[in-house]
N, CA, C and O of each residue as an XYZ file, in Angstrom:
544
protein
N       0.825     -1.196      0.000
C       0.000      0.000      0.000
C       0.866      1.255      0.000
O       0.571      2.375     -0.417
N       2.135      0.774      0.625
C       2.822      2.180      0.742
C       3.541      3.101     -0.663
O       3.768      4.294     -0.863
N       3.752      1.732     -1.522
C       4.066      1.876     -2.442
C       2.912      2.955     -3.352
O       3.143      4.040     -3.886
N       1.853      2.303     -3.285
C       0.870      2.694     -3.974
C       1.015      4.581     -3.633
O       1.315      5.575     -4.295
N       0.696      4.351     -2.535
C       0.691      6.149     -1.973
C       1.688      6.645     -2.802
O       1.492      7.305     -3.822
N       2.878      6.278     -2.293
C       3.696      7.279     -3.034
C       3.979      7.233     -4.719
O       4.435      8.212     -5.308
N       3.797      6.538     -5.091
C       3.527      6.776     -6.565
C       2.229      7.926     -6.808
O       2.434      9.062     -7.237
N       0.826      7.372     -6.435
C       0.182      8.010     -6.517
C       0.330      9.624     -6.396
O       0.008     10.416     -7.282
N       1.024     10.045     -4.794
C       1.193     11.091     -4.149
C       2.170     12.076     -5.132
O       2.011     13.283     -5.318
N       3.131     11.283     -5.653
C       4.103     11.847     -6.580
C       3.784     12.193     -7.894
O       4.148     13.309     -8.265
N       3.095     11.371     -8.794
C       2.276     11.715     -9.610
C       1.535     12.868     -9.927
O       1.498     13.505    -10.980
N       0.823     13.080     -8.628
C      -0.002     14.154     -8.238
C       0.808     15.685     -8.256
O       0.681     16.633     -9.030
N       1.539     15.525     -7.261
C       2.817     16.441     -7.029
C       3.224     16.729     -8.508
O       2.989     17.836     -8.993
N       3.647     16.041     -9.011
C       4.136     16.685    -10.233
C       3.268     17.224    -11.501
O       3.589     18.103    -12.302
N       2.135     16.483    -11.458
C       1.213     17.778    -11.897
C       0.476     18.794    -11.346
O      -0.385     19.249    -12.099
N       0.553     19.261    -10.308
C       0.373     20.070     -9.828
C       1.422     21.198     -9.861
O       0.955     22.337     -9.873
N       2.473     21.098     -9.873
C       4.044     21.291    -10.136
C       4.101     22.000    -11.485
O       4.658     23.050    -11.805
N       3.392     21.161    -12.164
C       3.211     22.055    -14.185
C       2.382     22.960    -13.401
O       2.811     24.002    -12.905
N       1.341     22.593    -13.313
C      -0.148     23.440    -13.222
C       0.338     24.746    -12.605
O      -0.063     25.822    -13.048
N       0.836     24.700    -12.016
C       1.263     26.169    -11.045
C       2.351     26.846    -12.017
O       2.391     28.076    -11.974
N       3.399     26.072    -13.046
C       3.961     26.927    -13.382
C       3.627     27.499    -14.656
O       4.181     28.533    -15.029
N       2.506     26.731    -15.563
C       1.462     26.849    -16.280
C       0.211     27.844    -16.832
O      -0.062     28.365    -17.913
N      -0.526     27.807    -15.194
C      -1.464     28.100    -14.898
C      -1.169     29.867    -15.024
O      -2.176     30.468    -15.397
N      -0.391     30.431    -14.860
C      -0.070     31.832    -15.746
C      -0.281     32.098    -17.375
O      -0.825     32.989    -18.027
N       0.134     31.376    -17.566
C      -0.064     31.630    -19.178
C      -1.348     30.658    -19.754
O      -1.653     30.488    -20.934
N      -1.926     30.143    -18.682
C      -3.885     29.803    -19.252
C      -4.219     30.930    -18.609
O      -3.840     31.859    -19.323
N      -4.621     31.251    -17.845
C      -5.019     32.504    -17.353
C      -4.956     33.985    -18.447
O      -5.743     34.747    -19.008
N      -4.063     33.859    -18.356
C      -3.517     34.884    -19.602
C      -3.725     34.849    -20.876
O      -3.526     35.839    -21.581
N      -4.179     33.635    -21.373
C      -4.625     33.075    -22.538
C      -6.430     33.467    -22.561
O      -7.136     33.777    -23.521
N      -6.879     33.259    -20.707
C      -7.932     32.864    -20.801
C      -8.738     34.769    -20.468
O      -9.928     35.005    -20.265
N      -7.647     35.740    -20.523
C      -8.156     36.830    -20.639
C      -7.961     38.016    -22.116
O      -8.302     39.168    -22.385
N      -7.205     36.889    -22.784
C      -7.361     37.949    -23.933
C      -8.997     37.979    -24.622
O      -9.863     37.141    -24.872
N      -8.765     40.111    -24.812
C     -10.129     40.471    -25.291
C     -10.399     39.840    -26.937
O      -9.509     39.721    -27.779
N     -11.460     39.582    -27.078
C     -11.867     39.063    -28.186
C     -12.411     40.584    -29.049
O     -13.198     41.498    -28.798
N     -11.466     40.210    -30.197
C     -11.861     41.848    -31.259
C     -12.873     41.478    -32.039
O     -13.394     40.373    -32.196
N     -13.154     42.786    -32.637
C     -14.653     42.906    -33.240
C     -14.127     42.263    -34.976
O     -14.886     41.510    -35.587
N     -13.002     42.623    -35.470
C     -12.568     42.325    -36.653
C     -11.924     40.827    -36.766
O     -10.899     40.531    -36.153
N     -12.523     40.045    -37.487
C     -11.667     38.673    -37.345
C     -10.229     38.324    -38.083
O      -9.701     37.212    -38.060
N      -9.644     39.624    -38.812
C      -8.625     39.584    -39.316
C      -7.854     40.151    -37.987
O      -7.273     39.141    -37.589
N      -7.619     40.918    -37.332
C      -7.218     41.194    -35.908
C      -7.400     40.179    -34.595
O      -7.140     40.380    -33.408
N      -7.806     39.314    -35.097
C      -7.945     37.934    -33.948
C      -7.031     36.911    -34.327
O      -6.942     35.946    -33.568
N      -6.290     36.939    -35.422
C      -5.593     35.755    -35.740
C      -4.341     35.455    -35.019
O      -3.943     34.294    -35.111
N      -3.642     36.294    -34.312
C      -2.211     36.345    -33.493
C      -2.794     35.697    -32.434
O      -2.365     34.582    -32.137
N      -4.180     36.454    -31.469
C      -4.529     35.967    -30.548
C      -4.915     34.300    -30.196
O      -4.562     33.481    -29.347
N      -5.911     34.321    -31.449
C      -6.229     32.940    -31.347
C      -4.748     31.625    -31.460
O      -4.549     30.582    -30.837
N      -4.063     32.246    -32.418
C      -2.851     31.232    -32.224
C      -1.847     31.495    -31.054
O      -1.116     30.558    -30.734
N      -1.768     32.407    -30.539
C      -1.602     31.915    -28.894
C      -2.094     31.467    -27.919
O      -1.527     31.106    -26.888
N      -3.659     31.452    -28.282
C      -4.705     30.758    -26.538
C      -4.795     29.375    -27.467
O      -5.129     28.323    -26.923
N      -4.529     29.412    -28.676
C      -4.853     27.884    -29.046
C      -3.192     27.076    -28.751
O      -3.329     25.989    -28.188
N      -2.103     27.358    -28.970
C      -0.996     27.371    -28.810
C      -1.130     26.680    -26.540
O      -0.690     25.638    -26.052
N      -1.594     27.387    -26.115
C      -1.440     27.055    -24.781
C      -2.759     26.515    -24.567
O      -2.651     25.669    -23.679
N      -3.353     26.559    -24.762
C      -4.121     25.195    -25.090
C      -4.044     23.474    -25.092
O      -4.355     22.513    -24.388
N      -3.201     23.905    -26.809
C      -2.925     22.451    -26.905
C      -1.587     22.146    -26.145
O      -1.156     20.993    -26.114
N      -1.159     22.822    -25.745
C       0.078     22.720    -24.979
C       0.263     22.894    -23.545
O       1.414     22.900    -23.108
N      -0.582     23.015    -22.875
C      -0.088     23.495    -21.489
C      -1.916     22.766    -21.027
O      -1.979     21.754    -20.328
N      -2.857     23.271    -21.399
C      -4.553     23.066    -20.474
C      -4.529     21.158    -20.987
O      -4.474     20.153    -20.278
N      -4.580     21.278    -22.099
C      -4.938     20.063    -22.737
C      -3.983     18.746    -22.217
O      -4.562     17.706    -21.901
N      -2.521     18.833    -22.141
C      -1.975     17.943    -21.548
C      -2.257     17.637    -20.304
O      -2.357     16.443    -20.021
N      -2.473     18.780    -19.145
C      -2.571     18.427    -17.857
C      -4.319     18.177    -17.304
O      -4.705     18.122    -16.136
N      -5.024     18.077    -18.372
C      -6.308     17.805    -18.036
C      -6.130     16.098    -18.067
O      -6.381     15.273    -17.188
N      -5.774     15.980    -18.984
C      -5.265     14.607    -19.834
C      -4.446     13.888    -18.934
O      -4.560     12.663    -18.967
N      -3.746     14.323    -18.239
C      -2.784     13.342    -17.034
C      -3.348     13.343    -15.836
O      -3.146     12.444    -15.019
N      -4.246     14.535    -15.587
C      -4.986     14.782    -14.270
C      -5.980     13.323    -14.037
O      -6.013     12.620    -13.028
N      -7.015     13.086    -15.756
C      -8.105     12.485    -15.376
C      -7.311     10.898    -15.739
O      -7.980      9.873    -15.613
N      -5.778     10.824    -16.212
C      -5.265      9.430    -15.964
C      -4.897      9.035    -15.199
O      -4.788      7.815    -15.076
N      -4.428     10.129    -14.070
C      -3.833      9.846    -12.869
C      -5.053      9.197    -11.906
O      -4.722      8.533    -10.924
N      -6.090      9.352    -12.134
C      -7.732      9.493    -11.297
C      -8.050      8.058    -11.704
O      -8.439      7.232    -10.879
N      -7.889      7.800    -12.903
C      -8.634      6.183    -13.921
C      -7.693      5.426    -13.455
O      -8.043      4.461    -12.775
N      -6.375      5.641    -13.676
C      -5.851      4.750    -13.038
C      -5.106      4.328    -11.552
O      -4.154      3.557    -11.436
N      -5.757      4.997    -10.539
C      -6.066      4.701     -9.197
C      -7.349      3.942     -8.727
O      -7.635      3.011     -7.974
N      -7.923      4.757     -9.498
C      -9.564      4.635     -8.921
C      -9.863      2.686     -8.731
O     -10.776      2.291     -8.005
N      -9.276      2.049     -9.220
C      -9.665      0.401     -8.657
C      -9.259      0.539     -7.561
O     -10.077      0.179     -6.715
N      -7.834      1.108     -6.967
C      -7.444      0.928     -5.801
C      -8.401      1.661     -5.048
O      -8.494      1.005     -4.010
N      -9.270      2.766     -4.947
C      -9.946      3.405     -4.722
C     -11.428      2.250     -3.630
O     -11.801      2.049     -2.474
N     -11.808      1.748     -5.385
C     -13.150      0.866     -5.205
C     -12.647     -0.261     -3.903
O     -13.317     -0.303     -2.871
N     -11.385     -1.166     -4.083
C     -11.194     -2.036     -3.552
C     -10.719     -1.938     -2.278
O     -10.526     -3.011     -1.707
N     -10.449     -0.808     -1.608
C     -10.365     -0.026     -0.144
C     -11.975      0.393      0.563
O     -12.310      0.508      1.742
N     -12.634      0.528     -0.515
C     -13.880      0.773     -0.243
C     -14.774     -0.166     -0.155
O     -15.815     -0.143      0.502
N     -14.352     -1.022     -0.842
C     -15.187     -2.756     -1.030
C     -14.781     -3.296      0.650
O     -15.610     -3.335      1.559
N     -13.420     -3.659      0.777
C     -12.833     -4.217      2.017
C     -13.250     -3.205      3.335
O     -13.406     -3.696      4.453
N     -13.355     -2.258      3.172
C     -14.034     -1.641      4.586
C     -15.061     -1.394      4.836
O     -15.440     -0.811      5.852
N     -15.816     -1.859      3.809
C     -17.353     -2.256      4.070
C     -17.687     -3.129      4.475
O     -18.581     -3.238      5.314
N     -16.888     -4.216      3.855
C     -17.155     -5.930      4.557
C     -16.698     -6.140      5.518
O     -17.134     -7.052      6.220
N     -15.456     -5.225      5.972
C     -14.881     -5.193      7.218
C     -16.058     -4.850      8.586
O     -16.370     -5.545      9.553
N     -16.551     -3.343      8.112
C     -17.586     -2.673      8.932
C     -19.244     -3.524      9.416
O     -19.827     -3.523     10.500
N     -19.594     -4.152      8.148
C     -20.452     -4.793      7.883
C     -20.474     -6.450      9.227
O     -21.377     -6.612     10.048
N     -19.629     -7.115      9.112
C     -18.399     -7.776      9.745
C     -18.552     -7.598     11.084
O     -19.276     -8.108     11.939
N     -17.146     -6.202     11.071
C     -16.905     -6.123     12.867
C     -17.617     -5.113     13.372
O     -17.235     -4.511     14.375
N     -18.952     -4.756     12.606
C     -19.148     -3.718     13.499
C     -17.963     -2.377     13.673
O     -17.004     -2.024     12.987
N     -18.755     -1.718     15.315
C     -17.298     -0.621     16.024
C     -16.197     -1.432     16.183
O     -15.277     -0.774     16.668
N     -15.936     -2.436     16.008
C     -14.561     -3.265     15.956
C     -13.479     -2.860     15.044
O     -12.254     -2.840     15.169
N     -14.427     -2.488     13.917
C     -13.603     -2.023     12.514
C     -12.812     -0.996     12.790
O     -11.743     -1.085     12.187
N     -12.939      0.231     13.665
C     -12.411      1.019     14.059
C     -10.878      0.705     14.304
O     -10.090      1.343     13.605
N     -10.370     -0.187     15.199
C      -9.497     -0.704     15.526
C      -8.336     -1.857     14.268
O      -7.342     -2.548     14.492
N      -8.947     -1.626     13.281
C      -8.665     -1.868     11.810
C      -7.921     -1.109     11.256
O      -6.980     -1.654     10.678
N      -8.000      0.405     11.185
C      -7.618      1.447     10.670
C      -6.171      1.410     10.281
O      -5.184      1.141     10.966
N      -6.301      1.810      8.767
C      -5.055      1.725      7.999
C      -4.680      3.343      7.507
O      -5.343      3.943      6.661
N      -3.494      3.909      8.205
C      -3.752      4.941      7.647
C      -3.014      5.569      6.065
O      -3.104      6.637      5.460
N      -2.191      4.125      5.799
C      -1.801      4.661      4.328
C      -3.015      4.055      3.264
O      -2.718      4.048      2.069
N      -4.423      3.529      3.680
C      -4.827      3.253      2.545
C      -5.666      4.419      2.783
O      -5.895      5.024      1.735
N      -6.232      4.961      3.880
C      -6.520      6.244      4.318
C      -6.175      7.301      3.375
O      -6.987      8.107      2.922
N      -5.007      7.263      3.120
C      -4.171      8.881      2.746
C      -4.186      8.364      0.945
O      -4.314      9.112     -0.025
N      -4.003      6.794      0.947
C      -4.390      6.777     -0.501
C      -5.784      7.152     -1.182
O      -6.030      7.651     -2.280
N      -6.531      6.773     -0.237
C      -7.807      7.510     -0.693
C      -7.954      8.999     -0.851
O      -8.572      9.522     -1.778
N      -7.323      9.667      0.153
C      -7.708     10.985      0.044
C      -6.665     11.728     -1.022
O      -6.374     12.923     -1.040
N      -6.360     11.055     -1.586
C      -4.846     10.878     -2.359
C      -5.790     11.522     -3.613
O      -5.935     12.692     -3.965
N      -6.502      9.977     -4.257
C      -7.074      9.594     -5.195
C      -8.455     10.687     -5.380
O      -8.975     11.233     -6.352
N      -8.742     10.674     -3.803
C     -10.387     11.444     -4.798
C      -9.989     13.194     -4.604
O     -10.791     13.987     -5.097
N      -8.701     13.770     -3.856
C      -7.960     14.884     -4.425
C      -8.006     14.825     -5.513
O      -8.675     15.560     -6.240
N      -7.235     13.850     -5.878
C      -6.605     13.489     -7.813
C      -7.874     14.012     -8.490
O      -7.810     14.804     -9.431
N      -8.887     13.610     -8.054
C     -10.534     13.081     -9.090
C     -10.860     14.822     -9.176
O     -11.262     15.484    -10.134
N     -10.561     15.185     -7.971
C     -11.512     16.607     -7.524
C     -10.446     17.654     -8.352
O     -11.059     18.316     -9.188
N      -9.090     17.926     -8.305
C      -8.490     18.555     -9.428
C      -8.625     17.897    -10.704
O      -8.728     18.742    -11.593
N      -8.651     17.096    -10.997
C      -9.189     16.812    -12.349
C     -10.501     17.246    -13.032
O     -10.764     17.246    -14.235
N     -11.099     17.538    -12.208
C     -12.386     18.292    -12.455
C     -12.117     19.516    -12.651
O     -12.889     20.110    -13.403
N     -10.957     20.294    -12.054
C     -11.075     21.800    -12.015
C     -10.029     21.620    -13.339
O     -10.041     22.610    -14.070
N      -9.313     20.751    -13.684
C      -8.310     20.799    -14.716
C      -9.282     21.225    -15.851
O      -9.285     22.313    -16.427
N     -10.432     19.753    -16.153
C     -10.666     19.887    -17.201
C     -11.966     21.318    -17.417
O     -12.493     21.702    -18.461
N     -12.154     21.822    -16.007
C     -13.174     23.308    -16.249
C     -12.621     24.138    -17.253
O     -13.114     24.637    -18.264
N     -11.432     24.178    -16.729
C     -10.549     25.616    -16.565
C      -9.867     25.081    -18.626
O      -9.664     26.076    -19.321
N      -9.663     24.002    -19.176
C      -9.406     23.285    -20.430
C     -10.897     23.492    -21.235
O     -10.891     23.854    -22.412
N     -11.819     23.306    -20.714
C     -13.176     23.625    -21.417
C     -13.058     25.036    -21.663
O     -13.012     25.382    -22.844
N     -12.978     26.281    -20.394
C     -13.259     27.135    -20.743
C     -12.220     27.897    -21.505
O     -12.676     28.947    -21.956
N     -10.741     27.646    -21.830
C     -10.066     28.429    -22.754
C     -10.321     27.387    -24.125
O      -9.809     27.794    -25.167
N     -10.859     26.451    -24.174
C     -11.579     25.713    -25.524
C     -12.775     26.474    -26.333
O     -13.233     26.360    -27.470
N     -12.941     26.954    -25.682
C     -14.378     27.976    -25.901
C     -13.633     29.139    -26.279
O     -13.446     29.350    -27.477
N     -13.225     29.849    -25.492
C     -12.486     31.097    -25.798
C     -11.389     30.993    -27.312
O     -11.179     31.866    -28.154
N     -10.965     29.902    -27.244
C     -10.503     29.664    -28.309
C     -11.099     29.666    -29.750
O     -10.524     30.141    -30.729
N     -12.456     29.011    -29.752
C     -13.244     29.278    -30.289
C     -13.906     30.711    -30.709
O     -14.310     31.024    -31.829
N     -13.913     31.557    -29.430
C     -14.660     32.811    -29.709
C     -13.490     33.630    -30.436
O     -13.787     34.530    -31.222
N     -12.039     33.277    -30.140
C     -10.746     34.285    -30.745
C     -10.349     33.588    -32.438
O      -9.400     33.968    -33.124
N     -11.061     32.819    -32.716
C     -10.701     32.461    -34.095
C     -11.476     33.301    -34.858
O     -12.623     33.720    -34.701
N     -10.345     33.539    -36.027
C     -10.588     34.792    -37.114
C     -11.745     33.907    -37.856
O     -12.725     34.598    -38.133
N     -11.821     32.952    -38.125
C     -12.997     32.060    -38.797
C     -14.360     32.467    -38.305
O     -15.126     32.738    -39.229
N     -14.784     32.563    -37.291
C     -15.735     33.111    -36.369
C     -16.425     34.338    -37.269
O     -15.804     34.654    -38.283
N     -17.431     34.917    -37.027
C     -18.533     36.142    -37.883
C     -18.563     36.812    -36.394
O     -19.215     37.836    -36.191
């Protein structure tokens, strides 16, 4: 199990690690004004699309693999301490594991930034959309 954590934990860490050094230039991507002329949108759009496919899109993409591929360990911590609880009763208490503990809270962290990954990837996808010179 311990193993598991720290892979997991590290994993995590290191995308979070992009995301922060990243997360400046989506932001920044995700505030350029959209012009009225679509010949004057073309620089823009190839920079929010540029960090896009390069910076939102990869770490949404590792966020929700890092999540898929935990998540059995997830179910099967959750399976066993049910049957445990089910079982011993308040006995189960005295069971308590705290690295499958921290792997869980590991994993549904993982799940819960992966959600904000892929918001924050939707919404400069859109914007991307609204800054293309193709657009009326």
């Amino acid at each position: 199990m311990g193993d598991l954590l720290a892979s997991a934990s590290l994993l995590l860490t290191l995308i979070a690690l992009l995301y922060s050094l990243w997360y400046p230039e989506i932001t920044k991507a995700l505030e350029i004004e959209v012009k009225k002329h679509a010949a004057d949108r073309l620089k823009d759009h190839q920079g929010a699309h540029s960090v896009y496919v390069s910076r939102a899109l990869p770490l949404s993409l590792a966020g929700v693999a890092l999540t898929v591929a935990f998540t059995p360990n997830l179910i099967g911590i959750a399976v066993a301490s049910g049957k445990n609880v089910l079982t011993a009763g308040w006995k189960s208490l005295l069971d308590y594991d705290v690295a499958s503990t921290s792997l869980v809270l590991v994993i549904v962290g993982s799940g819960l930034f992966s959600l904000h990954l892929i918001s924050i990837t939707n919404k400069l996808r859109m914007h991307v959309k609204d800054l293309s010179p193709d657009r009326q």
